[in-house]
N, C-alpha and C positions, 0 to 999 in steps of 0.2 A: 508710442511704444511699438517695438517691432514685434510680428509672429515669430516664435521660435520653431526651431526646425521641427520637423513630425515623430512623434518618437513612438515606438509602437508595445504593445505589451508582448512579454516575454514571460519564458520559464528557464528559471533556473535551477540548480541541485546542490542539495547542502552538502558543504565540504567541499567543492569543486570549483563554485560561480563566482567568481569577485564579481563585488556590484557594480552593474553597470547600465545601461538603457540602451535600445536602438534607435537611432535617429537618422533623418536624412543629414548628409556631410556640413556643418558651417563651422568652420574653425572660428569665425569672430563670435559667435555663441559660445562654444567654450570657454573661453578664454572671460568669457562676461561673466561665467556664474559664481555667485558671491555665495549662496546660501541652498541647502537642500535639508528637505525636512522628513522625515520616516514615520510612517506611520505603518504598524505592525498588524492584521488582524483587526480594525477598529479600537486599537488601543489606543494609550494616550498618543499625539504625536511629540517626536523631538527631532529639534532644532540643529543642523553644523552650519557651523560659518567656513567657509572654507575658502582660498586662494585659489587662484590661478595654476599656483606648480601642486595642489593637490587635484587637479579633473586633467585628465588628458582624453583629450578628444582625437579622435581617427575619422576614418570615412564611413565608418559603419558602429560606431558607439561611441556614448561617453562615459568612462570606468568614475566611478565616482569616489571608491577609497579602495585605491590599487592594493593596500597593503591587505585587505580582509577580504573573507570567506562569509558566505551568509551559513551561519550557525542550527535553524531551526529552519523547519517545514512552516509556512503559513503564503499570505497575500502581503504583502508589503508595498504600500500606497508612496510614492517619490514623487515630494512636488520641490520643484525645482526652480530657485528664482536665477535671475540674471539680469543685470546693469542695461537698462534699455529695450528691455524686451515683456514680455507678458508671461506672468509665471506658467508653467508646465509642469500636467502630473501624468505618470506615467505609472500602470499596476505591473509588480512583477510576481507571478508563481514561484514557491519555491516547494519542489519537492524534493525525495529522498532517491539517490541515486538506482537505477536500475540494475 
């Protein structure tokens, strides 16, 4: 299995952040992730399966669902699988804009 890239924790702001993560650059990482799982506050977690033309990766994040906003203030735990490499969990802050 390979290391996936380092991804680091962030803050985000409700109504503003599409989710995303920071990572160091590896476009064949992208491109690998099949699955990302959410976990809200210690809540339950749940499961996306997701493709290829849904993660688009850049040289400084992976957007993980372009089309949405992160809706409430909390800690939201992103573990992140992909096709050959070792899962990745990554915490992101979400507060309420300034």
């Amino acid at each position: 299995m390979l290391v996936p890239p380092t991804s680091s924790a962030m803050t985000n702001t409700v109504g503003n952040s599409i989710p995303h993560v920071r990572h160091d650059f590896d476009i064949e990482y992208g491109s690998a992730v099949t699955e990302v799982t959410l976990q809200k506050d210690g809540g339950s977690p749940v499961s996306y399966t997701v493709s290829a033309s849904q993660v688009q990766s850049t040289p400084a994040d992976i957007v993980l669902f372009g089309h949405g906003v992160y809706s409430a203030t909390g800690t939201y735990v992103w573990t992140i699988k992909a096709t050959g490499y070792e899962d990745t969990t990554v915490t992101v802050n979400v507060v309420n804009p300034s």
